[in-house]
CHARMM internal coordinates of N, CA and C (Angstrom, degrees):
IC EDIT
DIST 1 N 1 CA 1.4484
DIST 1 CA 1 C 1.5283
ANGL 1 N 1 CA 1 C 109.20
DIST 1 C 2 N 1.2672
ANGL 1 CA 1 C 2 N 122.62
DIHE 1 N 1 CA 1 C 2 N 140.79
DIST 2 N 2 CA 1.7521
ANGL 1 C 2 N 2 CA 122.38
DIHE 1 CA 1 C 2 N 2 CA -167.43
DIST 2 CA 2 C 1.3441
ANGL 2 N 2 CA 2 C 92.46
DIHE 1 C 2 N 2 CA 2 C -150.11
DIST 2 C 3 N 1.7331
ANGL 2 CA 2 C 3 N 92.51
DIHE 2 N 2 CA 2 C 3 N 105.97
DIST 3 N 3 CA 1.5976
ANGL 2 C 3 N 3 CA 105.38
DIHE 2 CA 2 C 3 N 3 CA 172.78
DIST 3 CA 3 C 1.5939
ANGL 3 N 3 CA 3 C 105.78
DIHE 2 C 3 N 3 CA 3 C -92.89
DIST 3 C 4 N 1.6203
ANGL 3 CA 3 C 4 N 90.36
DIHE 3 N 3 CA 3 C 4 N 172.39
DIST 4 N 4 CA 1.5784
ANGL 3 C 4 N 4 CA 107.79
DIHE 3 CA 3 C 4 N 4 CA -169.30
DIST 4 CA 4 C 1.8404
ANGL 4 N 4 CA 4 C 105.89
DIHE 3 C 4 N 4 CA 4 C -95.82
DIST 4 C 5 N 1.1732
ANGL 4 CA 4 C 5 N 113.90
DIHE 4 N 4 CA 4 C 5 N 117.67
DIST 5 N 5 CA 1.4674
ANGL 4 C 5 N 5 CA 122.36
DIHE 4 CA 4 C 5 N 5 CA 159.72
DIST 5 CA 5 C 1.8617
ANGL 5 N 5 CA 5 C 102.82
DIHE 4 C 5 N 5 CA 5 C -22.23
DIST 5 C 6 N 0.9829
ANGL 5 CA 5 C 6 N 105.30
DIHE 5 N 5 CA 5 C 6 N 130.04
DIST 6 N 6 CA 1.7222
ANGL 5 C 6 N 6 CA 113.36
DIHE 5 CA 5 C 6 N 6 CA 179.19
DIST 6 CA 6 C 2.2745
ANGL 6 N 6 CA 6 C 102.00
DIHE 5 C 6 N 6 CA 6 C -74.48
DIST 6 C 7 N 1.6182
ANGL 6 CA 6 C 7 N 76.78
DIHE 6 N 6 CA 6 C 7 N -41.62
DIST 7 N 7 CA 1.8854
ANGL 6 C 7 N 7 CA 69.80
DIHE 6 CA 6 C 7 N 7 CA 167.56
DIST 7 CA 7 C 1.4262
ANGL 7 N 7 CA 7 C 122.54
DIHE 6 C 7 N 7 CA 7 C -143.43
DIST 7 C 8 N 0.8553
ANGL 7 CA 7 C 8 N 120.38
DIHE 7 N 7 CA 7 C 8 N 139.55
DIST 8 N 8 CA 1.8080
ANGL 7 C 8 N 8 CA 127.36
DIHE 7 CA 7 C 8 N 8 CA -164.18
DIST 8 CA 8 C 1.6794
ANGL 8 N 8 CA 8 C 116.59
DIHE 7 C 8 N 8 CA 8 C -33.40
DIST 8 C 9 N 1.0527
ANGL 8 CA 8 C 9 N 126.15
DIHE 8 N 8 CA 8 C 9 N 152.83
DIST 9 N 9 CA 1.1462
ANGL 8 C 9 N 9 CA 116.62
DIHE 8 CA 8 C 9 N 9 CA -157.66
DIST 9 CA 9 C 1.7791
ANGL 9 N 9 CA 9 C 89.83
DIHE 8 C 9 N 9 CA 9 C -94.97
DIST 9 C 10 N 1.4162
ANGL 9 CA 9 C 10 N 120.62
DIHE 9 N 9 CA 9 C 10 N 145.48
DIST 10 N 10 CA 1.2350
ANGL 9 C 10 N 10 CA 135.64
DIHE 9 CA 9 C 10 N 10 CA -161.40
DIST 10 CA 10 C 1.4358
ANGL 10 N 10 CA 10 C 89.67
DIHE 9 C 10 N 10 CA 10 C -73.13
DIST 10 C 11 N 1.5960
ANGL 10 CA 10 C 11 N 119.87
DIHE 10 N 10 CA 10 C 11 N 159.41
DIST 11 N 11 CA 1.4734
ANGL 10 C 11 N 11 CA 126.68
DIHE 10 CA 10 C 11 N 11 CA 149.74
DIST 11 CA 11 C 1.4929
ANGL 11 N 11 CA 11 C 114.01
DIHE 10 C 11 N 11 CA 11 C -66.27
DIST 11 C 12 N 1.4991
ANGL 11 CA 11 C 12 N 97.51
DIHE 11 N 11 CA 11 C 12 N 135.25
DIST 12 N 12 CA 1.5025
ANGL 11 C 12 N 12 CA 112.44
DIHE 11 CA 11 C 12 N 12 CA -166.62
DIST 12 CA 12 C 1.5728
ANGL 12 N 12 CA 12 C 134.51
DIHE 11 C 12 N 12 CA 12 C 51.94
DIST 12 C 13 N 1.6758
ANGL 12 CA 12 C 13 N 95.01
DIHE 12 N 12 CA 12 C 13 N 37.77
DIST 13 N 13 CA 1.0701
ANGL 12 C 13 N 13 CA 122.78
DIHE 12 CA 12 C 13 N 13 CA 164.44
DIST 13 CA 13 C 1.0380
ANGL 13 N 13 CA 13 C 120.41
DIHE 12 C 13 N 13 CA 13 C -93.84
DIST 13 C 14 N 1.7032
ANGL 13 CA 13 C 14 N 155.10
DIHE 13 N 13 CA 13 C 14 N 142.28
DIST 14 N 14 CA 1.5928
ANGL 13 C 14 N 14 CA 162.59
DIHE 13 CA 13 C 14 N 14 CA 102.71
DIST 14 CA 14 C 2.1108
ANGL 14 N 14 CA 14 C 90.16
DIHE 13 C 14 N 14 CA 14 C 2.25
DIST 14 C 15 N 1.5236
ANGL 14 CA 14 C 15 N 95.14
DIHE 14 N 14 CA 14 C 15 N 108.73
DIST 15 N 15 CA 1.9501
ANGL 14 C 15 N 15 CA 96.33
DIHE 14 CA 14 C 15 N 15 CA 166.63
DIST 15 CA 15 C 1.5594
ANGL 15 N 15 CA 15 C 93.57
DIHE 14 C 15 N 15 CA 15 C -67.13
DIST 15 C 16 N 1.5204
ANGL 15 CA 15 C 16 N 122.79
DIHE 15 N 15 CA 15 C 16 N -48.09
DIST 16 N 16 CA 1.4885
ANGL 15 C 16 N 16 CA 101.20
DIHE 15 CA 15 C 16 N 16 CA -159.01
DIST 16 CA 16 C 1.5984
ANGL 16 N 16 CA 16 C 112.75
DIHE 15 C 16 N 16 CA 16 C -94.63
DIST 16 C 17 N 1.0865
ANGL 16 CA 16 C 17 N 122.31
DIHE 16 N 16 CA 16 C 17 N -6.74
DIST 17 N 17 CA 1.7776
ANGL 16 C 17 N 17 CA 127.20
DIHE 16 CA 16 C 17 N 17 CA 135.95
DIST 17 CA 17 C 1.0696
ANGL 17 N 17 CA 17 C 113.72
DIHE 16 C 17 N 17 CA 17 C -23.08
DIST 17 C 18 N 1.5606
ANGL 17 CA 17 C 18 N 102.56
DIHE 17 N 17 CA 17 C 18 N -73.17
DIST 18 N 18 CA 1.2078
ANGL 17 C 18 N 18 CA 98.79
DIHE 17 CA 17 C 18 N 18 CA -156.34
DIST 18 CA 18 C 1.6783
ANGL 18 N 18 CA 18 C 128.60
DIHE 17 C 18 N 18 CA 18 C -76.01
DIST 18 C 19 N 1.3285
ANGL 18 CA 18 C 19 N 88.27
DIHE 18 N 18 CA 18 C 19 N -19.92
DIST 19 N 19 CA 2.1827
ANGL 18 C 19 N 19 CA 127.12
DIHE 18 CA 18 C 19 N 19 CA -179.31
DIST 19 CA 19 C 1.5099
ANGL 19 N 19 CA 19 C 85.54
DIHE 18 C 19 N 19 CA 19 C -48.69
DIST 19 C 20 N 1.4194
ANGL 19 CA 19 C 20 N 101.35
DIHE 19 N 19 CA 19 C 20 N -56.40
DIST 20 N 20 CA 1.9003
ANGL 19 C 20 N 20 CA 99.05
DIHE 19 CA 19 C 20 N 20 CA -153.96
DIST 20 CA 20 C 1.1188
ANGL 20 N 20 CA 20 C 128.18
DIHE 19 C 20 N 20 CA 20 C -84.50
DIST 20 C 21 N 1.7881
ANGL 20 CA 20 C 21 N 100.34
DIHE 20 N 20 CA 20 C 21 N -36.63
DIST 21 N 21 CA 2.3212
ANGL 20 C 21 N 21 CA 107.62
DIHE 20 CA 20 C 21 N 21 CA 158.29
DIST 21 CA 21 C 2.0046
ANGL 21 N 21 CA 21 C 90.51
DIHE 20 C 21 N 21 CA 21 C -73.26
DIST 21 C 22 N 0.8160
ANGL 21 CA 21 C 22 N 148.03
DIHE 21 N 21 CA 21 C 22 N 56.17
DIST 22 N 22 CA 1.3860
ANGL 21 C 22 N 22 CA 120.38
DIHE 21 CA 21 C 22 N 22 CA 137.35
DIST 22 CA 22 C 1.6348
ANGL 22 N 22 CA 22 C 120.18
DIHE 21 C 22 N 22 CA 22 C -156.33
DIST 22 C 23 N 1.7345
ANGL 22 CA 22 C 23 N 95.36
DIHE 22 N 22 CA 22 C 23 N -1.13
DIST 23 N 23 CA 1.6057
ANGL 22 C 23 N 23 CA 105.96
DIHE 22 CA 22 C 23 N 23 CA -171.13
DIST 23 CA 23 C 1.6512
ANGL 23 N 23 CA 23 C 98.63
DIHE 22 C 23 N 23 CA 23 C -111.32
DIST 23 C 24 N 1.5258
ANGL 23 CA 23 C 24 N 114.19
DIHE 23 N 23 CA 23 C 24 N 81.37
DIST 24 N 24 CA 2.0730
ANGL 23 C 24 N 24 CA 117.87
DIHE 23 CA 23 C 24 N 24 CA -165.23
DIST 24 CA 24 C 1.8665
ANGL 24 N 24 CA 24 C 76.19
DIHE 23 C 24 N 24 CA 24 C -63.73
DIST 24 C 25 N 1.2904
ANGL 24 CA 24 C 25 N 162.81
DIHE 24 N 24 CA 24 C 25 N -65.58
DIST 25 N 25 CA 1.4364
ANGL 24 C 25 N 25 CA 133.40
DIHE 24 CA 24 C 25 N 25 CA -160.26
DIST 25 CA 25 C 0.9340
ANGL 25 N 25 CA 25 C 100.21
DIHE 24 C 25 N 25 CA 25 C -60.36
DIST 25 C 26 N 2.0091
ANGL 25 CA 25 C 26 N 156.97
DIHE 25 N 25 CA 25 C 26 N 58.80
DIST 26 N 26 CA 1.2204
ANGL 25 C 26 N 26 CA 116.27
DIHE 25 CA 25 C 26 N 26 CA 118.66
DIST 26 CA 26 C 1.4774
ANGL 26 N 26 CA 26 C 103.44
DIHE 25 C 26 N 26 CA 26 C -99.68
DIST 26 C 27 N 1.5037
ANGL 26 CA 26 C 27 N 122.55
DIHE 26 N 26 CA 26 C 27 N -26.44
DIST 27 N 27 CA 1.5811
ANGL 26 C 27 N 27 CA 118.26
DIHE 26 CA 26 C 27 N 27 CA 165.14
DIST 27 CA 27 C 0.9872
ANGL 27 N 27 CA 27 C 135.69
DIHE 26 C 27 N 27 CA 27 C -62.81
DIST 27 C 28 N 1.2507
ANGL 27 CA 27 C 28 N 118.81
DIHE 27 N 27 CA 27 C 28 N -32.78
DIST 28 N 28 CA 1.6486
ANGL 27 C 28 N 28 CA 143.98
DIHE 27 CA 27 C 28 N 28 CA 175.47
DIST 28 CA 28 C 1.8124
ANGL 28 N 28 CA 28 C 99.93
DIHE 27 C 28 N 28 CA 28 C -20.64
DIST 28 C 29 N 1.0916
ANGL 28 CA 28 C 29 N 129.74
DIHE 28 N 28 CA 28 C 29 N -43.94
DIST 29 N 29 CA 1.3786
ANGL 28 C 29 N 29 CA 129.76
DIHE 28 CA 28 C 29 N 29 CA 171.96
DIST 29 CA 29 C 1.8982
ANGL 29 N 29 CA 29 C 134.63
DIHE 28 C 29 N 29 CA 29 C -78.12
DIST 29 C 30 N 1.6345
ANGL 29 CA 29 C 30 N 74.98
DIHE 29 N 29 CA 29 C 30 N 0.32
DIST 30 N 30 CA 2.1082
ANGL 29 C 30 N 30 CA 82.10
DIHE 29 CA 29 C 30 N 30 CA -171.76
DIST 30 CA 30 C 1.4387
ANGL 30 N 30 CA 30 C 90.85
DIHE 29 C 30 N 30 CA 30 C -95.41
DIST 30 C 31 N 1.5054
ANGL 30 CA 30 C 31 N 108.23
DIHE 30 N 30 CA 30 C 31 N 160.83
DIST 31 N 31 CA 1.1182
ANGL 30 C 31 N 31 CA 132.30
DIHE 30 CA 30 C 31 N 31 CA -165.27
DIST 31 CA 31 C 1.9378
ANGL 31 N 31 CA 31 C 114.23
DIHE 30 C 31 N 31 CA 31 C -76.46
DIST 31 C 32 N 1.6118
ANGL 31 CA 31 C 32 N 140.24
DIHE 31 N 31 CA 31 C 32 N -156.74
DIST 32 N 32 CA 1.3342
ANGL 31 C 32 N 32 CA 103.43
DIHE 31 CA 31 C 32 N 32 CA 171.33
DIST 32 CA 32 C 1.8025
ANGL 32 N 32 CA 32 C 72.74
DIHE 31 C 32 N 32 CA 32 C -100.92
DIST 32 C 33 N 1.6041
ANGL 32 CA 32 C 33 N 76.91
DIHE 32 N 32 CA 32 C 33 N 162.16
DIST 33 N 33 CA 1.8228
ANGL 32 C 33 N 33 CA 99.60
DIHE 32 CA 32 C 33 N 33 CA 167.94
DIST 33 CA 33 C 1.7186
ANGL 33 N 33 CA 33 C 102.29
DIHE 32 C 33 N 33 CA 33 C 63.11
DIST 33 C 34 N 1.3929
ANGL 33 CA 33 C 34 N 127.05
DIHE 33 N 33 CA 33 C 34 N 26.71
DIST 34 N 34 CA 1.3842
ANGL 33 C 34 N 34 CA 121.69
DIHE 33 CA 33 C 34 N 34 CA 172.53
DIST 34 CA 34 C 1.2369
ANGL 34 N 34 CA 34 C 92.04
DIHE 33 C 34 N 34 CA 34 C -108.00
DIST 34 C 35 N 1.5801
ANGL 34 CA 34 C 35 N 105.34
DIHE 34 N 34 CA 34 C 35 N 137.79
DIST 35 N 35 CA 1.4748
ANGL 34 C 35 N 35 CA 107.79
DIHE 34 CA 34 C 35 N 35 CA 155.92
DIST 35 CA 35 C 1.4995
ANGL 35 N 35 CA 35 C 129.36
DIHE 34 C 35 N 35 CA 35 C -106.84
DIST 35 C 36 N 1.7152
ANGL 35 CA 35 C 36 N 115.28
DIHE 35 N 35 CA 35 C 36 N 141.29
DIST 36 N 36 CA 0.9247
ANGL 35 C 36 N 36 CA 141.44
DIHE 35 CA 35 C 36 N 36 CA -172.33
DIST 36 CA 36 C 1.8493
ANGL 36 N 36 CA 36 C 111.87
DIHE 35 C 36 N 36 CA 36 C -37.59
DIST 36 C 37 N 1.4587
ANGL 36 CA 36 C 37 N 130.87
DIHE 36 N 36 CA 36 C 37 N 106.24
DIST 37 N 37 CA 1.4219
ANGL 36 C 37 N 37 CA 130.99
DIHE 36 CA 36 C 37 N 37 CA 178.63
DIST 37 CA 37 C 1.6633
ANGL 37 N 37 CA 37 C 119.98
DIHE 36 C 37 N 37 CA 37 C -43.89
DIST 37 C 38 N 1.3076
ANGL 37 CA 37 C 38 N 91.47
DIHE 37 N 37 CA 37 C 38 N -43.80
DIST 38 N 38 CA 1.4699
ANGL 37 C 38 N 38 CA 106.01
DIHE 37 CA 37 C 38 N 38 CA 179.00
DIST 38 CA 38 C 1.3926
ANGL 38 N 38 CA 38 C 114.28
DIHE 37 C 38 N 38 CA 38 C -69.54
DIST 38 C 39 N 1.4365
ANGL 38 CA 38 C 39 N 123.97
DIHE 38 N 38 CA 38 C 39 N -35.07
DIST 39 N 39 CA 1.2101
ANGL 38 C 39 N 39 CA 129.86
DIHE 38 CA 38 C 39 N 39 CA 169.03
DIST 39 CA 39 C 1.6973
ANGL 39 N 39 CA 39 C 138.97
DIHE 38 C 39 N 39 CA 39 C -66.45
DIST 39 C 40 N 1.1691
ANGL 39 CA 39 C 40 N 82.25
DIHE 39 N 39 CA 39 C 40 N -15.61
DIST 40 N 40 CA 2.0140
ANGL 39 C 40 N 40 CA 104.83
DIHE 39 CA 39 C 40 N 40 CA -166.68
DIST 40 CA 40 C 1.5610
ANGL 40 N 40 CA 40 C 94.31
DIHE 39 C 40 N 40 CA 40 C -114.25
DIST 40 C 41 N 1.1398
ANGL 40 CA 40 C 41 N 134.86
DIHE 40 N 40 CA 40 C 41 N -21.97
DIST 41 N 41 CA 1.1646
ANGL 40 C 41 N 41 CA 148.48
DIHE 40 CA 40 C 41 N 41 CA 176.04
DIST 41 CA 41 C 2.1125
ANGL 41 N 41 CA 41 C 115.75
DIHE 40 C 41 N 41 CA 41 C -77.54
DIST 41 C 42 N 0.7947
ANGL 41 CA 41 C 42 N 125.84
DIHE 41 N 41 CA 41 C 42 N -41.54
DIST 42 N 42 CA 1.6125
ANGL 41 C 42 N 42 CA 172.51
DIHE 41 CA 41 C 42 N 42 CA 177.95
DIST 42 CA 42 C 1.7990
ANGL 42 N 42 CA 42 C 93.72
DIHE 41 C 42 N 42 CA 42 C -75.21
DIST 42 C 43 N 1.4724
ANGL 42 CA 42 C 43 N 107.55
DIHE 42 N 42 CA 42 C 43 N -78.87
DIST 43 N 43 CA 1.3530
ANGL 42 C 43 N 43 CA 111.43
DIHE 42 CA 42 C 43 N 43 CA 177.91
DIST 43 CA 43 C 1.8845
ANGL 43 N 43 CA 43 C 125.05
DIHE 42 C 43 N 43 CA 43 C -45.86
DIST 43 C 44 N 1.4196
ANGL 43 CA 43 C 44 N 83.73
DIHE 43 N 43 CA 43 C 44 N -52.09
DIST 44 N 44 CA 1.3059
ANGL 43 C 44 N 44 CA 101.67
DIHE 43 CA 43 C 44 N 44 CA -160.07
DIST 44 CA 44 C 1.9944
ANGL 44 N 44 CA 44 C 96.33
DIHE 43 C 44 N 44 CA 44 C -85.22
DIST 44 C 45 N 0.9849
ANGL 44 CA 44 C 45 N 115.96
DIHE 44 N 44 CA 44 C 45 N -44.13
DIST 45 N 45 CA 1.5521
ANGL 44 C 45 N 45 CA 113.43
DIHE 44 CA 44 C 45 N 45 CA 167.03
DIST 45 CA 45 C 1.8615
ANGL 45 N 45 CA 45 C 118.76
DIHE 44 C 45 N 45 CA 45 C -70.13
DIST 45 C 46 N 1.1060
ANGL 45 CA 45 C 46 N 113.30
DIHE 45 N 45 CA 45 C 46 N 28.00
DIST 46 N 46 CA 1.7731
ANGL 45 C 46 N 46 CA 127.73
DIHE 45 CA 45 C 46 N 46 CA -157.74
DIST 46 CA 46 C 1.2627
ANGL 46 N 46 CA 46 C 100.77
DIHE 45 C 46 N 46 CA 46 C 25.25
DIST 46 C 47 N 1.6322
ANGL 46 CA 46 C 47 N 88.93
DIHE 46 N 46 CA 46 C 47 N 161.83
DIST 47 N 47 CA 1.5573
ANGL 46 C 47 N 47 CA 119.97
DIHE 46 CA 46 C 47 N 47 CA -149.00
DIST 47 CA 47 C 1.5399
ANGL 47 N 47 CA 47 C 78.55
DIHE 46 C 47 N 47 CA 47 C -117.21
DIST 47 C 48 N 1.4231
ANGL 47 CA 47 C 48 N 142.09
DIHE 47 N 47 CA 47 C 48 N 118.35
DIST 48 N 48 CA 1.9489
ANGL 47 C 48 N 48 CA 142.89
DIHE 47 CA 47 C 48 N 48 CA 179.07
DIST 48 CA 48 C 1.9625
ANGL 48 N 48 CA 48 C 97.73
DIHE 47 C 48 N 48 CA 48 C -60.48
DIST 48 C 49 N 1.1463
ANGL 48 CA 48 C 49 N 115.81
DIHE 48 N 48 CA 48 C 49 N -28.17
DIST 49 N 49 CA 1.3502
ANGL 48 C 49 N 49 CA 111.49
DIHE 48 CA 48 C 49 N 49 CA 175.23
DIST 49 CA 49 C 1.9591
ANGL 49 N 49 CA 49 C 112.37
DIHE 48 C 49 N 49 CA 49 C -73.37
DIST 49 C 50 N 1.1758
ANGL 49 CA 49 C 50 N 107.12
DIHE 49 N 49 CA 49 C 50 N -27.99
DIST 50 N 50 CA 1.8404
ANGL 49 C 50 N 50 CA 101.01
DIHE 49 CA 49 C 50 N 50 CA -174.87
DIST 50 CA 50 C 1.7985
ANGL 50 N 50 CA 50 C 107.51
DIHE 49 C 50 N 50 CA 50 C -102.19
DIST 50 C 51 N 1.0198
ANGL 50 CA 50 C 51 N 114.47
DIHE 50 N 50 CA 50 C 51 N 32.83
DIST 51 N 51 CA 1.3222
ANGL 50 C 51 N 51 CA 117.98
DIHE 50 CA 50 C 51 N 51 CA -172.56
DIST 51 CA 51 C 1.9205
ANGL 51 N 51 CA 51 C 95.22
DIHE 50 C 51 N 51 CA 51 C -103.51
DIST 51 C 52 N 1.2168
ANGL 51 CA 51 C 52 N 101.00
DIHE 51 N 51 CA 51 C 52 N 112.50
DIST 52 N 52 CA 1.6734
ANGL 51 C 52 N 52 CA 86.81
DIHE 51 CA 51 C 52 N 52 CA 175.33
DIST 52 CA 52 C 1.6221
ANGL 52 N 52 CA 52 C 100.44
DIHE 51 C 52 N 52 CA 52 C -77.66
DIST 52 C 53 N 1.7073
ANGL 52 CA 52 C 53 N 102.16
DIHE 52 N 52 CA 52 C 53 N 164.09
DIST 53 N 53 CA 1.1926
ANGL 52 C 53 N 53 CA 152.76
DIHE 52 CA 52 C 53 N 53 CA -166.66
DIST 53 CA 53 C 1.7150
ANGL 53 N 53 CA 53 C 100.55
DIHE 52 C 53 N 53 CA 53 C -74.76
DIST 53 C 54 N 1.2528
ANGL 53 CA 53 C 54 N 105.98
DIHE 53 N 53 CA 53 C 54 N 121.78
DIST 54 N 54 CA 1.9309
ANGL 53 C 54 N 54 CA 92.13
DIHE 53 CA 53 C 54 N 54 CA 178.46
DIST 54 CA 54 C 1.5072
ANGL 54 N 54 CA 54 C 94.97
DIHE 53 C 54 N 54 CA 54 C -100.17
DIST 54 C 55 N 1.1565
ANGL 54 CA 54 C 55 N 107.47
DIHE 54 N 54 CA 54 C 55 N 129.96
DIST 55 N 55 CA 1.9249
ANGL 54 C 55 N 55 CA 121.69
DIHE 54 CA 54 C 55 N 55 CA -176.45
DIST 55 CA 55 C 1.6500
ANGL 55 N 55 CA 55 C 100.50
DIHE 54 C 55 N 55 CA 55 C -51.80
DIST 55 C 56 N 0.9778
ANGL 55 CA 55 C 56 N 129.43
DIHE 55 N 55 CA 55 C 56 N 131.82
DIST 56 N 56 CA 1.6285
ANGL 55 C 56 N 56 CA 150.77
DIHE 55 CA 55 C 56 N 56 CA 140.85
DIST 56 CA 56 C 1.4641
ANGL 56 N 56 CA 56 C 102.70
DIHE 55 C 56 N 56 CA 56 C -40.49
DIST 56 C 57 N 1.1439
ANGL 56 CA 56 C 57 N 120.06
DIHE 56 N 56 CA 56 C 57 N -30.30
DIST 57 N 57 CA 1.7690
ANGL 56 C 57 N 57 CA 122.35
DIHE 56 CA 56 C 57 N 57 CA -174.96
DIST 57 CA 57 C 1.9101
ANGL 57 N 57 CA 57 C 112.10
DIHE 56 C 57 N 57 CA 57 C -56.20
DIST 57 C 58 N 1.4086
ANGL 57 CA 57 C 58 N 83.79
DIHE 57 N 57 CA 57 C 58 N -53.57
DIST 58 N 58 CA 2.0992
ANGL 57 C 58 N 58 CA 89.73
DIHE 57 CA 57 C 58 N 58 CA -165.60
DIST 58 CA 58 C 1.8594
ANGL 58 N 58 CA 58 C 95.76
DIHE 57 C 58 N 58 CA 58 C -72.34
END
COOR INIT
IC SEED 1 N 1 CA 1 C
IC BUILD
């Protein structure tokens, strides 16, 4: 089942960042203190939004 973000995902935002801090039905089923598969998965394989920028300068 693939619900809809309640509000559009910001410019220069992560869509699935943002899907998962603001949509509580995709966690609603993890345990307390379990973390989310999709989330640690995402993290740990980089996220194209947390990758810094290499300066044009050097």
């Amino acid at each position: 089942m693939v619900s809809v973000p309640a509000t559009p995902t910001p410019p220069g935002e992560c869509p699935q960042c943002w899907q998962h801090a603001h949509d509580r039905s995709l966690h609603r089923m993890l345990g307390p203190r379990e973390d989310c598969p999709q989330c640690v998965d995402h993290m740990r394989n980089g996220c194209p939004y947390l990758v810094p920028k290499r300066s044009r300068w050097w």
